[in-house]
C-alpha positions in Angstrom: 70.4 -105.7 -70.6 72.8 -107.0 -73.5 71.8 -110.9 -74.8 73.8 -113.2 -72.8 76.7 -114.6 -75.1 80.2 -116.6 -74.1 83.8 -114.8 -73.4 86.6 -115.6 -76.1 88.6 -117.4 -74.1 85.7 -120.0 -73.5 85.1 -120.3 -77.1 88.6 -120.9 -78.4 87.9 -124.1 -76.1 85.8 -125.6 -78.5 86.7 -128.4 -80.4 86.1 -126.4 -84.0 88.2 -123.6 -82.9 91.0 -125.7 -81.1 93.7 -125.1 -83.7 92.4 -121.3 -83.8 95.7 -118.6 -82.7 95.3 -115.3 -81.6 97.2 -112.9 -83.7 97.1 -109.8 -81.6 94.5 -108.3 -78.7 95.2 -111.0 -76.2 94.1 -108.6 -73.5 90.6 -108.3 -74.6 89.8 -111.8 -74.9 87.4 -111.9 -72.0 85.5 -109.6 -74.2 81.8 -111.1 -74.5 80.5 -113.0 -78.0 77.2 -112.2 -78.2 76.3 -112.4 -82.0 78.4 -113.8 -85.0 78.3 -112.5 -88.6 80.2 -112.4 -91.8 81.7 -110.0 -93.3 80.6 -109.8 -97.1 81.2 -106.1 -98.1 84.0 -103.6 -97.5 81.7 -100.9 -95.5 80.5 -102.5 -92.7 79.8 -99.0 -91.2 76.1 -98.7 -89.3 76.0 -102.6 -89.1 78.4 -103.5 -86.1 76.9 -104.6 -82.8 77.8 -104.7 -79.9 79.0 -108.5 -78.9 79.8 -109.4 -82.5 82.4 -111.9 -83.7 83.4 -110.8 -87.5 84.3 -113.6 -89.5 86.3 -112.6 -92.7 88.3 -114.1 -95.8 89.1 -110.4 -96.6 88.2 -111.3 -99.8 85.9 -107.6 -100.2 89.3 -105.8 -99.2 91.8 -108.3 -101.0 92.7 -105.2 -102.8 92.9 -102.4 -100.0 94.3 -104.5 -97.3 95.1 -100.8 -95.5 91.2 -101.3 -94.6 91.7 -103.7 -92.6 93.3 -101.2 -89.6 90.0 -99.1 -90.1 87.7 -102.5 -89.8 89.8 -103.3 -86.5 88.9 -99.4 -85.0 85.3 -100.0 -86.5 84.9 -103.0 -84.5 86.7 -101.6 -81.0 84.3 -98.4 -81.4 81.2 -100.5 -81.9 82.5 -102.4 -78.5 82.4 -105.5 -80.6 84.1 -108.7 -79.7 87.3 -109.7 -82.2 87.4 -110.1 -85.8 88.6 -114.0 -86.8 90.2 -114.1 -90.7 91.2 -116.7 -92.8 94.0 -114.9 -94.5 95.5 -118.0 -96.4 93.5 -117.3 -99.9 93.3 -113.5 -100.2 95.5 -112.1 -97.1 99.1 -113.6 -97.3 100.0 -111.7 -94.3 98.7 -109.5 -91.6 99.8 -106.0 -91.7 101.5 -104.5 -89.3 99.3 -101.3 -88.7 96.0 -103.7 -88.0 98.0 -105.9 -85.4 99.2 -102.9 -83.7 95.8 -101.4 -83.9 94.3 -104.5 -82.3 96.9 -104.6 -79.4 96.2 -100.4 -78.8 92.4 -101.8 -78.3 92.8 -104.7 -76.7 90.3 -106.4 -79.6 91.3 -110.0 -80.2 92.5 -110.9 -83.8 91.8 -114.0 -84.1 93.2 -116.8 -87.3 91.0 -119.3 -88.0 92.2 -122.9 -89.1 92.2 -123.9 -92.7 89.2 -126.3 -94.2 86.9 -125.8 -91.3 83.8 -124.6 -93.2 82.1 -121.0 -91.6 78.9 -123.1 -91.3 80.7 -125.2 -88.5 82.0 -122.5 -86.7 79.0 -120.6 -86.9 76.7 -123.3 -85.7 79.4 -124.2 -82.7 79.2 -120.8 -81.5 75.6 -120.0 -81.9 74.6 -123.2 -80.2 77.1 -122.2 -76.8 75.6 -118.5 -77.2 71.7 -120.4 -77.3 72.7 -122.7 -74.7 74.1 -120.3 -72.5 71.1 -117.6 -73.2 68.9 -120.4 -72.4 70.2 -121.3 -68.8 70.2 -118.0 -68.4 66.4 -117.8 -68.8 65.6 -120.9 -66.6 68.0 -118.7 -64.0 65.8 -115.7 -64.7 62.6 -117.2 -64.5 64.2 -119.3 -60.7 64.8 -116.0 -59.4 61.4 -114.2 -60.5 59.4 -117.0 -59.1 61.4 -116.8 -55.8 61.6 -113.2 -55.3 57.9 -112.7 -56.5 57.1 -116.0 -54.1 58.0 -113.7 -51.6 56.3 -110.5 -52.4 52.9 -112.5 -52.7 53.2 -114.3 -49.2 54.2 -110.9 -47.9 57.2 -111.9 -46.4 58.6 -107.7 -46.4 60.7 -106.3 -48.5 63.6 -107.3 -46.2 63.0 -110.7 -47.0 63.7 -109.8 -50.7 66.3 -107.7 -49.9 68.6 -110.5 -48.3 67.6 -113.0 -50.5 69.0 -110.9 -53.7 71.9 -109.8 -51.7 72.1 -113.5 -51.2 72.2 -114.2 -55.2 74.4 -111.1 -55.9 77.2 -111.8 -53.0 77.5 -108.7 -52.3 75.8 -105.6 -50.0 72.7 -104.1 -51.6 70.7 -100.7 -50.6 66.7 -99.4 -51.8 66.6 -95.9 -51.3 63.7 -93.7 -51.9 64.1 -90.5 -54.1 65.7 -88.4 -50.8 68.2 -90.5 -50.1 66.6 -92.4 -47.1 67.1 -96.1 -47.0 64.2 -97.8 -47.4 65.7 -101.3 -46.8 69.8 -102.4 -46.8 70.8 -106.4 -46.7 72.3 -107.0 -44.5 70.0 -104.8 -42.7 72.1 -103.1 -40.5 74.7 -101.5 -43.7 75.2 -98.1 -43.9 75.3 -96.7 -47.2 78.5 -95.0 -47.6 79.7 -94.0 -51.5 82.1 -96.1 -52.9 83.8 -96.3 -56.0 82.5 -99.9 -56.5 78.4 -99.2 -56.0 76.3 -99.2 -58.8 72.6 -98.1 -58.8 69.4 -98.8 -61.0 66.4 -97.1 -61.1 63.6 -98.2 -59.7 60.0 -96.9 -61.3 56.4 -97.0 -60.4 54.0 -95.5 -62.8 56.6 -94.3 -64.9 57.9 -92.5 -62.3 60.8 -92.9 -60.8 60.5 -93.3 -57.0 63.8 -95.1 -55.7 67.1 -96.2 -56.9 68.9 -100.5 -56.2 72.5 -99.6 -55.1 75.2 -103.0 -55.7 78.3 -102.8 -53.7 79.8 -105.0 -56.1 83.1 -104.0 -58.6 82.4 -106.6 -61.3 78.5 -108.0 -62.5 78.3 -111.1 -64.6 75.8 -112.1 -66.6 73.7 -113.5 -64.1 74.6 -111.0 -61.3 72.4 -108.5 -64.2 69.7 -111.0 -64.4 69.6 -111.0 -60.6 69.6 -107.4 -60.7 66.9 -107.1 -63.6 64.5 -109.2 -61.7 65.2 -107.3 -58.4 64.4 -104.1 -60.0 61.2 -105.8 -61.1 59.9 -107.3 -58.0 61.1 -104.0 -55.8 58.9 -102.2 -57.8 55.8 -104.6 -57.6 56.2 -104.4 -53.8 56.7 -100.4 -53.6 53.8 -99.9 -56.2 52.0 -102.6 -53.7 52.9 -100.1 -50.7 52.3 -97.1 -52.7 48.6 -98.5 -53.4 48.2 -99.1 -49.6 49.8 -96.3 -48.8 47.4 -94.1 -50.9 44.5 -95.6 -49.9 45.3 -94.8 -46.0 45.6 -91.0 -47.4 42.3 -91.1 -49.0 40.8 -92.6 -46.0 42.2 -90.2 -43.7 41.7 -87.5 -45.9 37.6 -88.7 -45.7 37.6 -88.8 -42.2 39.3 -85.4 -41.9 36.8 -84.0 -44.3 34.1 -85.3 -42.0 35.6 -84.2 -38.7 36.4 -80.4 -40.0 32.8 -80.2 -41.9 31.3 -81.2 -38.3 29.4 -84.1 -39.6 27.0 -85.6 -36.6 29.4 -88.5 -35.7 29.7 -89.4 -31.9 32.7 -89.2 -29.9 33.2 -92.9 -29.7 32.3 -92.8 -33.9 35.4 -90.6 -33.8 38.1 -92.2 -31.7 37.2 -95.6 -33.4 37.8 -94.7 -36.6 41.0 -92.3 -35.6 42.7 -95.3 -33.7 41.9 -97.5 -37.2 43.7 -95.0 -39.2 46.6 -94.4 -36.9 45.4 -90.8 -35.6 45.9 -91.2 -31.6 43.2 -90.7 -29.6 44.9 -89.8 -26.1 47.1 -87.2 -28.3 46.3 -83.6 -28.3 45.0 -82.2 -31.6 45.6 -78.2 -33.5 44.4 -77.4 -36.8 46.8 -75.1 -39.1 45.2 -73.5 -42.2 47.8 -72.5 -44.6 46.5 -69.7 -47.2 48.0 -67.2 -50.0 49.8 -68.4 -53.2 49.0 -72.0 -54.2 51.8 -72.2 -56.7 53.9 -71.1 -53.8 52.2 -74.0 -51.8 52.7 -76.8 -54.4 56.2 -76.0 -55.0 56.9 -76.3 -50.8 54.6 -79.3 -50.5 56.9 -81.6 -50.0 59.2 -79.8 -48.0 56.5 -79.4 -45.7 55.5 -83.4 -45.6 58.8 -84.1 -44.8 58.7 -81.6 -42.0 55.9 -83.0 -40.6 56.8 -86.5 -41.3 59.9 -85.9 -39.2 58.6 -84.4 -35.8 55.5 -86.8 -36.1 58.1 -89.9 -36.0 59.7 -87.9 -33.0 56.6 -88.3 -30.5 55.2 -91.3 -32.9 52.2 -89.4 -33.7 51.1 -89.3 -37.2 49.7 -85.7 -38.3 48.4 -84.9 -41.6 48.2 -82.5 -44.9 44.7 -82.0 -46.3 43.7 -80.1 -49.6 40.4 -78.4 -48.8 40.0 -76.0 -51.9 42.6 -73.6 -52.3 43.7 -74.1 -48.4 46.2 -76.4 -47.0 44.7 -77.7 -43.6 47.4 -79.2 -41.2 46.0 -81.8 -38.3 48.6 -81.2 -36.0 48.9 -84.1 -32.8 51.0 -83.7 -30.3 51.7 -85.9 -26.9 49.6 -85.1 -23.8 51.9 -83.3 -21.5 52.1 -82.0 -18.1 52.8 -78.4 -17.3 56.2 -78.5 -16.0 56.0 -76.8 -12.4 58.9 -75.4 -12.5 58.5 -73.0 -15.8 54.3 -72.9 -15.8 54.6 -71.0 -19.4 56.7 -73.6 -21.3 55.6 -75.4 -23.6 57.3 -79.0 -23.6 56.5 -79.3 -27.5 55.2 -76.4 -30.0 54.0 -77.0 -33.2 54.2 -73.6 -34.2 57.8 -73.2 -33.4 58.6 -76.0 -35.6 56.8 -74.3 -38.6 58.0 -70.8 -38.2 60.9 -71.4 -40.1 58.8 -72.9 -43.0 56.9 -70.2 -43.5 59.1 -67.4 -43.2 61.5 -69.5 -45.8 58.1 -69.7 -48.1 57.1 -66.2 -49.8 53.0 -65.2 -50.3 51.7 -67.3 -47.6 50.7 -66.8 -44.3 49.3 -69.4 -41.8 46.7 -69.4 -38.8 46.7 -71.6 -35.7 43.6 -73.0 -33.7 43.4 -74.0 -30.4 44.4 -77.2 -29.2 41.7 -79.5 -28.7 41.3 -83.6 -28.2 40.2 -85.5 -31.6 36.6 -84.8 -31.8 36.5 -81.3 -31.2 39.0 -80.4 -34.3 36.4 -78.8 -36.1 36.2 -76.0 -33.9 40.1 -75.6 -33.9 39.9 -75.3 -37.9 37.1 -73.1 -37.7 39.9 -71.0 -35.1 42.5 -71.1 -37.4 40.3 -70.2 -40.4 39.4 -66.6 -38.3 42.9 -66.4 -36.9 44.1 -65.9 -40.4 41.1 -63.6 -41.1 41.5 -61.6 -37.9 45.3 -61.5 -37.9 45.4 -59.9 -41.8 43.1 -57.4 -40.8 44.9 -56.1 -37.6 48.5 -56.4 -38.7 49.2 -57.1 -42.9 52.4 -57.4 -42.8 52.8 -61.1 -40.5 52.4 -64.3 -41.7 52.2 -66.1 -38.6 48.9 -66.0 -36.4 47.3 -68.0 -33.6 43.3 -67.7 -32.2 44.7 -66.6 -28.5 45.9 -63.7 -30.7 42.9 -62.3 -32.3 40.4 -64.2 -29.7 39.7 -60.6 -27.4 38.6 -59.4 -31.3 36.4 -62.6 -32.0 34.7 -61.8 -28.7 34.1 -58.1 -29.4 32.6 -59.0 -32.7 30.4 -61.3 -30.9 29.2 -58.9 -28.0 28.5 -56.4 -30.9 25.1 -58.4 -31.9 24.0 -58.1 -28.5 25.5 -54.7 -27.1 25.2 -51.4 -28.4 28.9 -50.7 -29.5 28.3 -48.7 -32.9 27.4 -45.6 -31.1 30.4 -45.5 -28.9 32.6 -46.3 -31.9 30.7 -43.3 -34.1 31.2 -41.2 -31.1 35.1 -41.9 -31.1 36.1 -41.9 -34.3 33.0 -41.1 -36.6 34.2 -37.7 -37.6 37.6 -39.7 -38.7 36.0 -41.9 -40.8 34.3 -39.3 -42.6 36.9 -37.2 -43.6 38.8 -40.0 -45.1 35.9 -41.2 -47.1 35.2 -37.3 -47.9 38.6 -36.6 -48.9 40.1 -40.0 -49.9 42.8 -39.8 -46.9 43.8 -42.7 -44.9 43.3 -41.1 -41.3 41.7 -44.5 -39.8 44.7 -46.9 -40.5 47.0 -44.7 -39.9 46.0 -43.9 -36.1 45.2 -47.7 -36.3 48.9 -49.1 -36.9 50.7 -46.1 -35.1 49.0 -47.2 -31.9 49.3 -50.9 -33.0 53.0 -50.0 -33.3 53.4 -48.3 -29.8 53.7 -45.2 -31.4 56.5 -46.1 -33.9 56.4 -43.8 -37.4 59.1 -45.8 -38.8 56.6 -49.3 -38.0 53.7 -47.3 -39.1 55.4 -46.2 -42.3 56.3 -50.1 -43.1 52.8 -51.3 -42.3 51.1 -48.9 -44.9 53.9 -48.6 -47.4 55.1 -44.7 -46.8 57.8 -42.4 -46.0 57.9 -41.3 -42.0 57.7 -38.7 -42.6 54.5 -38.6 -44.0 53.2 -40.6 -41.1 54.2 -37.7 -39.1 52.6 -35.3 -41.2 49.1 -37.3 -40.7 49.8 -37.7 -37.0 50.0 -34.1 -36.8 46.8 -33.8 -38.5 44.9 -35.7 -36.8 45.6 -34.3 -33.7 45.3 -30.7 -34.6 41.5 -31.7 -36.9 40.3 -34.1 -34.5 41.8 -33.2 -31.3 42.9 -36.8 -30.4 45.7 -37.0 -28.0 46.8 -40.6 -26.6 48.8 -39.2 -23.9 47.7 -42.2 -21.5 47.1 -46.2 -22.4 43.5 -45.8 -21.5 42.7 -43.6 -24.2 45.2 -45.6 -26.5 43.6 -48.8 -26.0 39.8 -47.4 -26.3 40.8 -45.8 -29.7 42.2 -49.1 -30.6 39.5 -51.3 -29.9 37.2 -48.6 -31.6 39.0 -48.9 -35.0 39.5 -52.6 -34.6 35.8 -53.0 -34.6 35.4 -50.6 -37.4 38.1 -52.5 -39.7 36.3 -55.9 -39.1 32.8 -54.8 -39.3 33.7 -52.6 -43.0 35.7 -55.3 -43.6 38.8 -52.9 -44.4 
């Protein structure tokens, strides 16, 4: 923000200047005086401010006096405020081409009265500009202590909102970096563009993290004071909920560590310390692992915490993201619902449906769903959606999208394999398979594997492993006529099924 200074028109008031005329520039001569100098030497160039009042004899230029159009342009570029001469000694007249040069920039040419010495108009002036700059400070200093008063009896940010709409007269919005109103005074004000608003950035760690929108056409000097002081204590009190807000995360993110990791906390341990950090207890919990390209999954990061954000607010349930290593764990709540009678298999709320979309719109990831569970069994829901992603790779490569009810009937066979004698029955089936692919570095297995997996499909097959359909076919054929394995009925088709199945997990193909 520029010094404060005093307009023209307020100084030609003075009792020094009252026998001052304007020459030319009349229009500009609410233009603001900020500094005072004197003009000495004819190249003033790279010294003009902003502000300045140029006091001349034009004794440096008594012999060009065509300079003094280029000094007035000089001044009107540097956004300066008038040039004042005292033409009587070495100017006899103005010329023309400066007056009219002043008028086509509105920059005040001002004549000074003879015998006033420069030091009394210089000291007149400078002591309005200190005076001025110096109620402006007390002003500054009112409206720090009050708004910052505020912040430190944590009276809300809509307290400070109205009281600097208040000091500004005039509509004011905070919005965050998406656009979302964080607070408006008056507090019911829809933002709505307008050619009037002007915005500020607000910044937090040198970051910028929201943005003070004015509803107002014209800003004095202590309408930017306001406004500087605003900026200030909006960004003590969203660095103040940015630290609280932070430290929540971490806590949650503690406790979700300790709840997926299956420390030995008891179910009361649990709910406790979920109701203190705003995790429902009466909610229905899923965990969602997210996997695959973690540039891909920083870049979409926020997209997906504003998802969640959203449809958490919806059924005022707060759900998390965690980091755990190279995976992004989602603790998904949802509200406790009844089974409506009339349509047993709907589901009244679905988290996957809501993240479909995401993750088809996301490219080299792929996500795995767990059961829903209540709070303080969500460590065997992520230890679900861990093998759903797992299980689901194996058995079909080219989804994304996989839940544990999908892959469970594999989970299980795995399982029953410690205990029952399943190798034998899958050597039996498909033993001689196996061997002539690793004999002969064909591809037999899969390929039976996703043409029943695909009902039978060589154009599905084809996709799944990459080739022509024709060359499906050609294996098909194959394997019949070496191995003589017909699937003419869904018995034999779903025992050859489960046999490979077994055989991809247990090789880990």
């Amino acid at each position: 923000m520029n010094p404060a200074g005093i307009t023209l028109r307020e100084l030609l008031d003075l009792p020094v200047l009252k026998d001052a005329k304007v020459i030319s520039g009349e229009k500009g001569l609410d233009r603001v005086v900020r500094y005072i100098d004197i003009m000495e030497v004819p190249d003033v160039t790279g010294w003009l401010r902003e502000g300045e009042l140029l006091l001349t004899t034009a004794y440096s230029i008594r012999h060009e006096p065509a300079l003094l159009p280029k000094l007035v342009k000089q001044l009107a570029e540097a956004n300066a405020a008038a040039l004042a001469i005292k033409p009587e000694r070495f100017l006899h007249e103005m010329p023309i081409a400066m007056i009219q040069m002043s008028n086509t920039f509105d920059l005040p040419i001002i004549q000074l009265p003879k015998g006033i010495p420069y030091i009394d108009i210089t000291h007149s002036i400078m002591e309005q500009i200190i005076n001025k700059q110096s109620s402006l400070l007390r002003k500054s200093e009112e409206i720090y202590k009050k708004l910052t008063t505020l912040v430190l009896e944590n009276s809300g940010i809509q307290a400070v909102a109205d009281n600097v709409s208040l000091l500004l007269k005039s509509p004011i919005w905070l919005i965050d970096k998406t656009g979302e109103t964080i607070v408006a005074s008056p507090s019911n004000a829809h933002y709505h563009f307008s050619p009037n608003s002007r915005y500020w950035e607000i910044r937090v760690d040198k970051e910028m993290v929201g943005k003070l929108i004015v509803d107002k056409e014209k800003l004095d000097e202590l309408d930017q004071v306001c406004i500087e002081q605003a900026r200030l204590v909006f960004s003590l009190e969203l660095m103040r909920r940015k630290t609280a807000v932070d430290t929540e995360k971490k806590l949650r993110g503690n406790f979700v560590d300790e709840l997926l990791s299956g420390l030995p906390l008891s179910k009361q341990e649990i709910l406790n310390k979920g109701s203190q950090l705003g995790l429902k207890p009466e909610a229905v919990w899923e965990v969602a692992v997210i996997e695959g390209d973690e540039e891909e999954m920083s870049r979409q990061i926020d997209k997906l915490n504003h998802l969640i954000a959203e449809e958490s607010q919806k059924h005022h349930i707060k759900s998390l993201i965690h980091w755990i290593g190279e995976r992004l764990v989602l603790l998904l709540g949802s509200p406790r619902q009844e089974i409506p009678a009339e349509n047993p298999k709907k589901d009244p709320f679905n988290w996957r449906d809501k993240l479909i979309p995401f993750i088809h719109h996301c490219s080299g990831i792929r996500i795995g769903f767990g059961d829903k569970v209540p709070l303080w069994e969500v460590q065997q829901s992520y230890i679900e959606a861990k093998k759903a992603v797992i299980f689901g790779m194996k058995l079909d490569n080219q989804k994304r999208i996989f839940t544990f009810e999908e892959i469970e009937m594999f989970h299980l066979l795995m399982e029953v394999s410690e205990s029952v004698e399943i190798d034998k029955f899958v050597e039996k089936k498909i033993g001689k398979l196996h061997q002539y692919d690793q004999e002969n570095g064909t591809d037999f297995v899969k390929t039976l594997y996703y043409y029943i997996y695909t009902s039978g499909s060589l154009l599905e097959t084809a996709k799944h492993l990459f080739l022509h359909r024709n060359s499906i076919k050609y294996r098909m054929d194959k394997i019949r006529d070496l191995f003589d394995i017909h699937m003419a009925n869904s018995q034999e088709r779903l025992v050859y099924f489960f046999c490979i199945s077994y055989h991809i997990f247990k090789n880990n193909e």
